[in-house]
C-alpha positions in Angstrom: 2.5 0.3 14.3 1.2 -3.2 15.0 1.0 -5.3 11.7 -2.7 -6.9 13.3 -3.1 -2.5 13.4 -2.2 -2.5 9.9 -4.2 -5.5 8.2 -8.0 -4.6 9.8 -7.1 -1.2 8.4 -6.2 -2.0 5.1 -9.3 -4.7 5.4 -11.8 -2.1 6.4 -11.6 -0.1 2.8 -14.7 -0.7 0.7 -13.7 -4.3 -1.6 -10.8 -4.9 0.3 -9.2 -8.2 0.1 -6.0 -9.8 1.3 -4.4 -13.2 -0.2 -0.3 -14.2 -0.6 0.1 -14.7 -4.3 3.7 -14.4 -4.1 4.3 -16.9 -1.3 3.0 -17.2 2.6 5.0 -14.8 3.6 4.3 -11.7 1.9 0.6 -10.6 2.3 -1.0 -8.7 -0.3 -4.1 -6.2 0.1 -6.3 -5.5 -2.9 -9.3 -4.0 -4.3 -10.8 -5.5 -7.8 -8.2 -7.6 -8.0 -5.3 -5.0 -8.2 -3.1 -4.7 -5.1 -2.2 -1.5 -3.4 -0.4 -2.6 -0.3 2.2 -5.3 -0.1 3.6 -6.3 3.3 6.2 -9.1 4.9 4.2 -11.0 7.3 7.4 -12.3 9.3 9.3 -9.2 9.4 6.6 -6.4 8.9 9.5 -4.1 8.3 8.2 -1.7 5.4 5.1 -1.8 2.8 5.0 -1.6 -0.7 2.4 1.2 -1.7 1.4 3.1 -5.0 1.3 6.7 -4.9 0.8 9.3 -7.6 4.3 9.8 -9.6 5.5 13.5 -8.5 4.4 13.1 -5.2 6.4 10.1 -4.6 9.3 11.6 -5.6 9.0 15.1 -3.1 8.1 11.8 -0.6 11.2 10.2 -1.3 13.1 13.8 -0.9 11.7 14.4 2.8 11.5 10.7 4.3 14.7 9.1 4.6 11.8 5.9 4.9 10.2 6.4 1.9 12.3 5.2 -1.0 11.6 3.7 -4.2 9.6 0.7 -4.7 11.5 -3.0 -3.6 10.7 -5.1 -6.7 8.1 -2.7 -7.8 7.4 -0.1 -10.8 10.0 2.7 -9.2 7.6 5.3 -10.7 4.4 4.0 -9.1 5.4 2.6 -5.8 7.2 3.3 -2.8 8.6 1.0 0.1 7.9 2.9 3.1 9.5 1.9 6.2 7.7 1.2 9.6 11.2 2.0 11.7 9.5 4.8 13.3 11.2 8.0 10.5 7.6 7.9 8.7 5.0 8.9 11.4 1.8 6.6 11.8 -0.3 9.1 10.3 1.1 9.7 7.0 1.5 5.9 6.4 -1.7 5.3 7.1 -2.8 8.3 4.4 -0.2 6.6 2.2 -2.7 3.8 2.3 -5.4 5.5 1.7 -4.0 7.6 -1.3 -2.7 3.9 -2.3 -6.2 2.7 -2.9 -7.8 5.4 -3.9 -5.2 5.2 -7.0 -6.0 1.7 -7.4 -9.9 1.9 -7.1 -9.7 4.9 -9.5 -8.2 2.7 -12.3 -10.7 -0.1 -11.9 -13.1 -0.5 -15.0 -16.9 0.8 -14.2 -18.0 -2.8 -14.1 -15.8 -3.0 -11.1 -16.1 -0.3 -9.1 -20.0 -0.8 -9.4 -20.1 -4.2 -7.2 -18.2 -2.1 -4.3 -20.9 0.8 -4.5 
């Protein structure tokens, strides 16, 4: 997956924002102000992405890419890895189920502006 791939994806969800609050190298995708995808600019080796707590652990039993969030909440996040053992697909859906977790937690006031 091409990281230019990767960013108009993430940008394309409803709210979607992108900024580097933890330097200009890591690149952060959010919605309401809450991130939900957390990539490397220079090395575009993995992302950082919430997923619902049971399924990222059977995730994390049949990926060898998918292990437990780098710097991250372990329970709530996984680093999945784009060296080719997750298929394109499923990390895309990772993304997807990533901000559908974070948009679900957003107050009402929130979610409102993006509908």
């Amino acid at each position: 997956m091409k990281i230019d791939f990767f960013r108009d994806y993430c940008l394309k969800k409803n709210g979607a924002t992108e900024s580097t609050p933890f330097g200009e190298d890591t690149l952060c995708f959010q919605v309401g102000g809450k991130i939900f995808a957390i990539i490397d600019i220079e090395r575009f080796e993995s992302v950082n992405l919430k997923c619902d707590p049971e399924r990222a652990l059977l995730l994390r039993e049949q990926y060898p890419g998918i292990q437990a969030g780098y710097h991250m909440n372990k329970k709530h996040w996984n680093t999945v890895s784009f060296d080719g053992s997750v298929s394109d697909p499923l990390i895309l859906e990772l993304v997807d189920h990533s901000y559908d977790l974070v948009f679900a937690g957003l107050p009402k006031k929130i979610k409102e502006q993006f509908c």
